[in-house]
Every structure is written in structure tokens, then in C-alpha cells.
Backbone as CSV, one residue per row, in Angstrom:
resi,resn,N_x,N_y,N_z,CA_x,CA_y,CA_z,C_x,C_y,C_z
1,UNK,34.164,12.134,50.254,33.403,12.431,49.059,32.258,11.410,48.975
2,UNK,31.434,12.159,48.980,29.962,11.095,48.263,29.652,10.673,46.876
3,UNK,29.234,10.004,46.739,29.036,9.529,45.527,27.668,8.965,44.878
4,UNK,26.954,8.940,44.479,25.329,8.267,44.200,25.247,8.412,43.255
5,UNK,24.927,7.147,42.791,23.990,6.657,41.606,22.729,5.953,41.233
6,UNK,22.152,6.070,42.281,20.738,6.312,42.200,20.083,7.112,41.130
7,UNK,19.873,6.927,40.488,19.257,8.143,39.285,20.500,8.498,38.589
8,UNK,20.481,9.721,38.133,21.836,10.532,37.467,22.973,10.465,38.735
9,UNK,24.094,10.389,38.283,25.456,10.569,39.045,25.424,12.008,39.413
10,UNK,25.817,11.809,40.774,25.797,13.168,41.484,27.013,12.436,42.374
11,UNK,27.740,13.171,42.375,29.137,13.649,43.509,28.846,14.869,44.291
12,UNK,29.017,14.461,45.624,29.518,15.937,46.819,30.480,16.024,47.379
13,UNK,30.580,17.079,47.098,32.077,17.400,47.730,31.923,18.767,48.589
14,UNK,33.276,18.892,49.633,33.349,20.018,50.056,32.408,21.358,49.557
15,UNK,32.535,21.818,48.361,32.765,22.858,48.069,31.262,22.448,47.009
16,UNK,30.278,21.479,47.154,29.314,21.804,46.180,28.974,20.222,45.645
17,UNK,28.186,20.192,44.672,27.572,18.856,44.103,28.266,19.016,42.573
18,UNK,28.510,17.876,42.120,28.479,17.644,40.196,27.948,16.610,39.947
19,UNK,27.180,16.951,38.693,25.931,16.344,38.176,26.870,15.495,36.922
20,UNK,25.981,14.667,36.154,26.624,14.462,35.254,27.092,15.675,33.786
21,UNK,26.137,16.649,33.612,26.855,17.641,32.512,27.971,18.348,33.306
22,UNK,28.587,18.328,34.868,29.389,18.974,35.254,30.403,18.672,34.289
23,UNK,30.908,17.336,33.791,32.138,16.520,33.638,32.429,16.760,31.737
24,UNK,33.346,17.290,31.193,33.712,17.647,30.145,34.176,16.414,29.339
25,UNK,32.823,16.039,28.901,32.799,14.656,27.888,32.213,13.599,28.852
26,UNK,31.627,12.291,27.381,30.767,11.383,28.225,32.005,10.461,29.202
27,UNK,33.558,10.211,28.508,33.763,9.223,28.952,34.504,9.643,30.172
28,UNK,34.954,10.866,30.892,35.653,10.655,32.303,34.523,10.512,33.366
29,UNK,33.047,10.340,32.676,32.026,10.507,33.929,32.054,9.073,34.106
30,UNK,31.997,8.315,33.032,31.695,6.894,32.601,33.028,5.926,33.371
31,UNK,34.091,6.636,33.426,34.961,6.178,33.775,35.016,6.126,35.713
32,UNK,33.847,7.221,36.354,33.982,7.141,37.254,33.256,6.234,37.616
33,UNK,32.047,6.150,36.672,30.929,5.264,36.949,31.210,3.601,36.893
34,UNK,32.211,3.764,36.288,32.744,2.061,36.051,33.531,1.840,37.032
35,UNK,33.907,2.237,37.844,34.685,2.305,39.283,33.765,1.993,40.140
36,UNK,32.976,3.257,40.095,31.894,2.648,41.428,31.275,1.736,41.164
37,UNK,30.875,0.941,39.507,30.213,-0.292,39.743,31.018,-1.531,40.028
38,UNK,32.109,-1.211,39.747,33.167,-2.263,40.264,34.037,-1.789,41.548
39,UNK,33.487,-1.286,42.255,33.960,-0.470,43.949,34.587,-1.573,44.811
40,UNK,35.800,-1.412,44.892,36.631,-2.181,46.003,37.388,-2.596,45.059
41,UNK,37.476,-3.179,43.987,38.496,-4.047,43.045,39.060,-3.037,41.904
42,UNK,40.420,-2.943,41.816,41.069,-2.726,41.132,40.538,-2.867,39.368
43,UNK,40.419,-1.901,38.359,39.595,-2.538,37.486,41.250,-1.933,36.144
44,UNK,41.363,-3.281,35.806,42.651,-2.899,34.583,42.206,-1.982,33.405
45,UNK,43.082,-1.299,33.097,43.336,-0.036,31.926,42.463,-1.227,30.834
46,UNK,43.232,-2.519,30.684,42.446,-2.633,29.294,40.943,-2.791,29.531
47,UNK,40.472,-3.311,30.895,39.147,-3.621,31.349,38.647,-2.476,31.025
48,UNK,38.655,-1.643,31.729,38.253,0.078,31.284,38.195,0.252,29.661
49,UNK,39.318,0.124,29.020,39.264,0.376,27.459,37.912,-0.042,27.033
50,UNK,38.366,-1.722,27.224,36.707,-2.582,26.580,35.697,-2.053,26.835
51,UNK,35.092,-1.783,28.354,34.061,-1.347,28.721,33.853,0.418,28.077
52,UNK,34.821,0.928,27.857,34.403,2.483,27.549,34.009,2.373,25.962
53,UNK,35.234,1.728,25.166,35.004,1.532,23.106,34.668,-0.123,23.303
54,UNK,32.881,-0.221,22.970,32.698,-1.317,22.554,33.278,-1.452,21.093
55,UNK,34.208,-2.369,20.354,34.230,-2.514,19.231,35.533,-2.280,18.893
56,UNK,36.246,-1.366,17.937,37.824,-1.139,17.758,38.196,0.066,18.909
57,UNK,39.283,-0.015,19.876,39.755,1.030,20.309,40.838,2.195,19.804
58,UNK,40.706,3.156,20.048,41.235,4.277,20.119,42.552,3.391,19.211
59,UNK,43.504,4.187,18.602,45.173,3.913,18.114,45.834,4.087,19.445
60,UNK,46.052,4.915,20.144,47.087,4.727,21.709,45.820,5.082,22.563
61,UNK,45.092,3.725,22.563,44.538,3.907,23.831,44.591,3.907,24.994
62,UNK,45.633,3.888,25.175,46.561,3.620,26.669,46.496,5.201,27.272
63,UNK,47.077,5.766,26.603,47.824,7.663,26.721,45.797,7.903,26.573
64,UNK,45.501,7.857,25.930,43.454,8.679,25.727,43.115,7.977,27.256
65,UNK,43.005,6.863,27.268,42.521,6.606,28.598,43.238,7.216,29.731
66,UNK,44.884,7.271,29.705,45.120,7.833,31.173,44.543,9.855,31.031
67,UNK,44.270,10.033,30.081,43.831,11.378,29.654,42.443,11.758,30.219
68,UNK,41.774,10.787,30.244,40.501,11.093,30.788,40.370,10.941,32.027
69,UNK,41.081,9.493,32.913,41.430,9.632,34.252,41.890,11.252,34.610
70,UNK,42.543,11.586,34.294,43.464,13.121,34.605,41.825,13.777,34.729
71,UNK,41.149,14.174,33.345,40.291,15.113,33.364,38.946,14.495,34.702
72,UNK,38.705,13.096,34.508,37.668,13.005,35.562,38.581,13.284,37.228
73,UNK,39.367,12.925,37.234,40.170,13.275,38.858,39.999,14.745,39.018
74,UNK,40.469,15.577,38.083,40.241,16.877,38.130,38.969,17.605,38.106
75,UNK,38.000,17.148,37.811,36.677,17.047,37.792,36.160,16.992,39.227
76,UNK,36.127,15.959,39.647,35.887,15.691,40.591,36.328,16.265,41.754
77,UNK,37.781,16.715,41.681,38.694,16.963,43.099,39.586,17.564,42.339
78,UNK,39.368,19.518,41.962,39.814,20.337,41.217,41.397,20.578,42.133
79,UNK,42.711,20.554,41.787,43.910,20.875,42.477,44.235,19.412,43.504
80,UNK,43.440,18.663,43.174,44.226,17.261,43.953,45.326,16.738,42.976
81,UNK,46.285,16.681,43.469,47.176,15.407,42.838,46.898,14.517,42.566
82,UNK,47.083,13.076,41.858,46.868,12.155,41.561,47.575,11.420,42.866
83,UNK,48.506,11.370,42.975,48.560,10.335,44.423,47.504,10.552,45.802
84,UNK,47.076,11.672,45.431,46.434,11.935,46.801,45.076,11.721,46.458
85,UNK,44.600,11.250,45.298,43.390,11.594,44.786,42.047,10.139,45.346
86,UNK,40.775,10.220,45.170,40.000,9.277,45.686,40.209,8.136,44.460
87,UNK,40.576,8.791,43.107,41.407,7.656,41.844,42.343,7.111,42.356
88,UNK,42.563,6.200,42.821,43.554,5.563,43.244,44.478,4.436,42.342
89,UNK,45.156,5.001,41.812,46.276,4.566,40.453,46.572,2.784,41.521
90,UNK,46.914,2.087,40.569,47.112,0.716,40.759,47.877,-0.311,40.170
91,UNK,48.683,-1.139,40.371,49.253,-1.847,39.162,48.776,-1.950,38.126
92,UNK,48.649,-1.149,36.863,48.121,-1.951,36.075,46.531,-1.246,35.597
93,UNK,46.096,-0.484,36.622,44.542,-0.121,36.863,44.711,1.067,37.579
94,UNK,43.037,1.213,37.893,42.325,2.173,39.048,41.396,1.225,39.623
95,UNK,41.355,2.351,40.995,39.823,1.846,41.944,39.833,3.073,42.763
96,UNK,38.514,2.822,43.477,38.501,3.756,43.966,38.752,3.986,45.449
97,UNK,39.161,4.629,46.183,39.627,4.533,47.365,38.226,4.402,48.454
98,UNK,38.145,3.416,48.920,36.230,3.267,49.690,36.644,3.639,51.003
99,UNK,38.317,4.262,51.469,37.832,5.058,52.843,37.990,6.228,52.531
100,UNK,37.891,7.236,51.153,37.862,8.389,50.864,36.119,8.702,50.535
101,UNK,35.487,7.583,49.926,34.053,7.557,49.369,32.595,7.104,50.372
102,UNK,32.041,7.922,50.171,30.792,6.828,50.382,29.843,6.607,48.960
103,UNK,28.796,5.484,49.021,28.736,5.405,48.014,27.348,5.239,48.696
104,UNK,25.960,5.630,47.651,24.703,5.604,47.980,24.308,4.140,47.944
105,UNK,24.729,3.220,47.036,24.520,1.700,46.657,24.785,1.427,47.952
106,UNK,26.474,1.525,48.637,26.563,0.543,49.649,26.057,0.956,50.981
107,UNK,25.274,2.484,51.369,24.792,2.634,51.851,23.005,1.747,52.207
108,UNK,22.462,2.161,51.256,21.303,1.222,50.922,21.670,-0.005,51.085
109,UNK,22.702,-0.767,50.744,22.912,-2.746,50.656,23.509,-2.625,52.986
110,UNK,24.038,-1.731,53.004,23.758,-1.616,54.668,22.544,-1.417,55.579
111,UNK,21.758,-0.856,55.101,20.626,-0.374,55.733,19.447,-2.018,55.713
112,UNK,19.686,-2.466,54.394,18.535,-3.718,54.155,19.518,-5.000,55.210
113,UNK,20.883,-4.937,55.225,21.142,-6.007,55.985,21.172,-5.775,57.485
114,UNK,20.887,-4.207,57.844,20.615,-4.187,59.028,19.244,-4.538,59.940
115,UNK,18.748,-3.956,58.834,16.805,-4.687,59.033,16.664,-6.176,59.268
116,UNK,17.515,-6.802,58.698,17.555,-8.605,58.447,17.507,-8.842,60.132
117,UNK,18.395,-8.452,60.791,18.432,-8.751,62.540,17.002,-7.811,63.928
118,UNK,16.500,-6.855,62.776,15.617,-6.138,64.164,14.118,-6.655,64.021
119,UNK,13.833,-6.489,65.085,12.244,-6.110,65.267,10.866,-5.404,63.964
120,UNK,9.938,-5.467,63.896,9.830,-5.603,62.925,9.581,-3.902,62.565
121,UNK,9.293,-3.254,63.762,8.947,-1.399,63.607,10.585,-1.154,63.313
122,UNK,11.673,-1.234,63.688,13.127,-1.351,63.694,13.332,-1.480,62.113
123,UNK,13.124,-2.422,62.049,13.215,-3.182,60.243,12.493,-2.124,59.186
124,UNK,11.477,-1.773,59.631,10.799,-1.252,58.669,10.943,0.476,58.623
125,UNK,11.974,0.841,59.946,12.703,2.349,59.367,13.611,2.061,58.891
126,UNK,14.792,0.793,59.361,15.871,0.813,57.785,15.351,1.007,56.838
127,UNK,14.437,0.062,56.135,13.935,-0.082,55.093,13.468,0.695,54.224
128,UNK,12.992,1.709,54.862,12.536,3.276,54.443,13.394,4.156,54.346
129,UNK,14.701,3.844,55.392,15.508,5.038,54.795,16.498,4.119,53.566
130,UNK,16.820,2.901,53.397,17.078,2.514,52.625,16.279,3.294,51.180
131,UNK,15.297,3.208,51.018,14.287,3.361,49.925,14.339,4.838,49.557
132,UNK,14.494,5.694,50.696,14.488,6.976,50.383,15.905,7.576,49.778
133,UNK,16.638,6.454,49.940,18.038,6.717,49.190,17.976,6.680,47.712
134,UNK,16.481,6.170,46.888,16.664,6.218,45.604,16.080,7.300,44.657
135,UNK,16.729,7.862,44.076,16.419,8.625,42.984,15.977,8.358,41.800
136,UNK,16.158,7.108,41.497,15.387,6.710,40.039,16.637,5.559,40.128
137,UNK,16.391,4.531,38.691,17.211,3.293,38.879,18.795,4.279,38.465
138,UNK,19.574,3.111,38.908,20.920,3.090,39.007,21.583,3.841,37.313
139,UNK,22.124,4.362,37.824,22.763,4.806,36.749,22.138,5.373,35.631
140,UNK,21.072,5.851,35.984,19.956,6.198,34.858,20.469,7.149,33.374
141,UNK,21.209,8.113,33.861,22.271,8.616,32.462,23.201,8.013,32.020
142,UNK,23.099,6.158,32.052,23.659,5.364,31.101,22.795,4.406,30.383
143,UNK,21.789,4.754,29.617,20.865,3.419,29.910,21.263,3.020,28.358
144,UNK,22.452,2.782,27.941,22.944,1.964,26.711,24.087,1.333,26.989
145,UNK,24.590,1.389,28.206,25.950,0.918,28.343,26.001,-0.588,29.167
146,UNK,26.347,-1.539,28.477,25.994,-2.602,29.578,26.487,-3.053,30.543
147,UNK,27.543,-2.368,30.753,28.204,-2.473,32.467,27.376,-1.471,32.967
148,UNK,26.561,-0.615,32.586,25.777,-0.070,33.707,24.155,-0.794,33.826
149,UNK,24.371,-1.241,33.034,22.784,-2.114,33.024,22.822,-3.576,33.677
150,UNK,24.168,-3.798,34.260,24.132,-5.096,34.794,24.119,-4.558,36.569
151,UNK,24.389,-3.266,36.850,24.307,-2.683,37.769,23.423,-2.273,37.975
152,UNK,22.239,-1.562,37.087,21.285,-1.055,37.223,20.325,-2.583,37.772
153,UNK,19.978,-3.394,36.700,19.536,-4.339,37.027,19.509,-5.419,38.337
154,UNK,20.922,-5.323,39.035,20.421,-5.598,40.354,20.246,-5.417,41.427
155,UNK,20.446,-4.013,41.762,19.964,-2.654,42.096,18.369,-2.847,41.678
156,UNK,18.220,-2.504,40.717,16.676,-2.658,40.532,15.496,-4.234,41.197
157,UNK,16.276,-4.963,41.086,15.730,-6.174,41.822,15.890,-5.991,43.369
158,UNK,16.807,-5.271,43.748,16.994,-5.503,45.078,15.849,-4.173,45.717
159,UNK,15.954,-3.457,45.150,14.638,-2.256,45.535,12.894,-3.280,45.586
160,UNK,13.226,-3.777,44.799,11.893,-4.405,44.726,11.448,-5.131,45.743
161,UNK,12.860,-6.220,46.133,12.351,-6.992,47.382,12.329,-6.067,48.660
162,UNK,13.039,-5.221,48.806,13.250,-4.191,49.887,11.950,-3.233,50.430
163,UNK,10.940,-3.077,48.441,9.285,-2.803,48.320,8.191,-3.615,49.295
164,UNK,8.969,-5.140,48.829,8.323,-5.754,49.003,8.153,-5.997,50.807
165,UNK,9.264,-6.208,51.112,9.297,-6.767,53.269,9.370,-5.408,53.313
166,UNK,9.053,-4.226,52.938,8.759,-3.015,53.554,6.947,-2.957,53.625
167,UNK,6.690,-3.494,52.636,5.106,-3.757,52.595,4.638,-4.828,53.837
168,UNK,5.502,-5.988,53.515,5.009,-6.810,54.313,4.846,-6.150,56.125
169,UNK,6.180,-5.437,56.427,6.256,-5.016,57.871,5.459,-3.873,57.939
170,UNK,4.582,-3.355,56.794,4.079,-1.934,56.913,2.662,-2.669,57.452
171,UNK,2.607,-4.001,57.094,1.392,-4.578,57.072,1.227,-5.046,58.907
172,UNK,2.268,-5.782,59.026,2.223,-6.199,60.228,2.089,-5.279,60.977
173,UNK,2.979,-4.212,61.287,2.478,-2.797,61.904,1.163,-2.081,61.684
174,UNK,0.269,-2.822,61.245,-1.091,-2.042,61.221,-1.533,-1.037,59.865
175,UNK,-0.213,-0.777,58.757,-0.288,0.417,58.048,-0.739,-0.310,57.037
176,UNK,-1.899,-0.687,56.941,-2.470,-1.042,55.432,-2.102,0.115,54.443
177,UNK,-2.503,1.141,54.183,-2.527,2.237,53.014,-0.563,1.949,52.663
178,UNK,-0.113,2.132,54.018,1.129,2.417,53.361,2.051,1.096,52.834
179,UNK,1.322,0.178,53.309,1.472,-1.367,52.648,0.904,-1.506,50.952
180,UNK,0.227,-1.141,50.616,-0.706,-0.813,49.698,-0.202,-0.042,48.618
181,UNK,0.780,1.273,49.575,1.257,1.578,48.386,3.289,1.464,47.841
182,UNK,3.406,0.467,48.827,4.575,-0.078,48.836,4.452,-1.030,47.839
183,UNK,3.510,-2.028,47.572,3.302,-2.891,46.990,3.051,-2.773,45.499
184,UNK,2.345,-1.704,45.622,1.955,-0.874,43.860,3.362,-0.396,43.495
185,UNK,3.961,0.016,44.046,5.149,0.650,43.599,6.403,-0.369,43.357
186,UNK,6.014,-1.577,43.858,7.113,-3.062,43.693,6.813,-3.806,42.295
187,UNK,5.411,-3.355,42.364,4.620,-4.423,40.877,5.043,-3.111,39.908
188,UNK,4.772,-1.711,40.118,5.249,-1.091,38.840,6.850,-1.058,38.761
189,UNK,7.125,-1.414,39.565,8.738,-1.760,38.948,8.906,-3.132,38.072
């Protein structure tokens, strides 16, 4: 299963794409989204609570939260079980299973550290397909939530420098224009 958050959350799967209005209510999308910004680590039920109700939670927020896990798993991966699912239940928590997923973030954070070792024409097609991996900033159908804005935000810095030594190698390679407009597009960020 793919996963990107580049712009709006989009999942692919077998059988088709879901957008964010695919998902029935804000919080099982939110709930996936707080997974992938915390991808690889186990993230606890109450961690999840806090991050989903800033302020007083739910009366059994325990049972509402495993309720929405159910509906986003099912969402996502219609007739999967929960043991078999890319939700991967945990002491205590969820995470998400990263040899069931790919994820567009850690795709892109691969592509810029592969450039770090080549040549500089080498470097500067990671760099581009890095770049072409973005759809708009991170998580863009959360822009009030601040676990997604601490994600968005360095995501957004890291595009910039990625603008930036994509300019620089567009330069060294002879491509003024396309240096030019690598660079405009680093300062309007």
C-alpha cells in the first residue's frame, strides 16, 4: 500500500486510490495521518487521544478511539482483519507496518540522500525526482492540527534546500533558466 502526503492524503491500493473525503469522518483519516507522521514507532492510545481532542476527551475514550481505528482499517483495506491489517495493533498502541507501506515522505528523504554520494548530472535527477514527488506541502488537509504542522514544517524546509542544490547543480550543468527557476520557487516557499 502507498501512502502520500504530499498535498491531500491519498492512499493506493490494489483496487483504486482514497482521497481524504473517501474516509467517513475527520478523525479515522487523522488517525492514519498521525501514524504516518510518527512512521516506524509505535504511537500509544493515549498519545493518539491527546493529539486527536485537543482539550477534554471523549467520556470512554478508549472504546471511540479503538472505533475509529476499526473504521479507518476498514477504510483503507475493506475485508482485512485487524491482525492482518497495515494497522498494526501494539502493546498499548498502533503503528504502522513500513514493510506493508510505502510512504511518499520516505521516499523523497531517500532520493535527497542518494544525491549526497553522486556526480553532479546523477545528483541532480534524484533531486528532481525527489521534487516531483510533491503535491503541495505535507499534509495540506490538516492545516490546524499541530502534529501535522510540525510535519508539514519540516518537510517544507527540506523541499527548500533540495530547491535549492537542485538549482545549484542545474547551474553547474549549464541550465541557467532551469536554475532560475528552481531558485524562484525556493524563495517563494
Amino acid at each position: 500500500m502507498r501512502i502520500d502526503v504530499w498535498g491531500a492524503l491519498r492512499v493506493s491500493r490494489h483496487d483504486g486510490l482514497i482521497g481524504p473525503r473517501d474516509f467517513p469522518g475527520a478523525k479515522p483519516k487523522q488517525l492514519l495521518e498521525i501514524l504516518v507522521a510518527e512512521r516506524g514507532h509505535t504511537v500509544s492510545k493515549s498519545r493518539l487521544a491527546d493529539l486527536l481532542w485537543t482539550g477534554e476527551l471523549p467520556r470512554n475514550y478508549l472504546a471511540t478511539l479503538e472505533s475509529y481505528i476499526s473504521v479507518m482499517r476498514q477504510t483503507i483495506e475493506p475485508g482485512v482483519r485487524a491482525k492482518d491489517s497495515v494497522v498494526m495493533t501494539e502493546r498499548g498502541g498502533y503503528r504502522l507496518d513500513d514493510g506493508q507501506t510505502t510512504l511518499d515522505i520516505e521516499e523523497f528523504d531517500q532520493l535527497v540522500h542518494a544525491a549526497a554520494g553522486l556526480q553532479p548530472v546523477a545528483a541532480l535527477e534524484c533531486l528532481t525526482a525527489a521534487l516531483a514527488l510533491v503535491r503541495g506541502p505535507v499534509l495540506e488537509d490538516e492545516p490546524f492540527s499541530d502534529w501535522a504542522e510540525q510535519l508539514r514544517s519540516t518537510y517544507g524546509q527540506k523541499q527548500v534546500q533540495v530547491l535549492i542544490d537542485a538549482g545549484r547543480l542545474s547551474l553547474m550543468s549549464g541550465e541557467a533558466g532551469a536554475a532560475l527557476t528552481l531558485a524562484e520557487q525556493a524563495v517563494s516557499l
